[in-house]
C-alpha positions as CSV (number, residue, x, y, z in Angstrom):
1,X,0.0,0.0,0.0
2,X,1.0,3.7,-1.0
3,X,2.1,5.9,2.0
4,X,0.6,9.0,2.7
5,X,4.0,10.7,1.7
6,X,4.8,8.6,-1.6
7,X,1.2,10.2,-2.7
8,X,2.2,13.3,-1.6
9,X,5.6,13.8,-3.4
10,X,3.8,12.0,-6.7
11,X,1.7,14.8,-6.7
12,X,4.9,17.5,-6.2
13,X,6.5,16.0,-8.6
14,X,3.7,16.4,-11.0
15,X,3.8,19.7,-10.4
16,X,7.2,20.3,-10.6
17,X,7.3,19.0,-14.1
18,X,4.3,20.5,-15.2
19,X,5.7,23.9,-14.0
20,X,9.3,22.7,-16.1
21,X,7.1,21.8,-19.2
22,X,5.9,25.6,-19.2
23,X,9.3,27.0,-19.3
């Protein structure tokens, strides 16, 4: 089972390279 935290920094590190695919 996924841990609270592995969901959590999936969903920064979506971010993150959403945010780099702007640039």
């Amino acid at each position: 089972m996924p841990n609270g935290t592995d969901l959590l920094n999936s969903s920064q590190l979506r971010k993150r390279s959403m945010q780099a695919a702007e640039f």
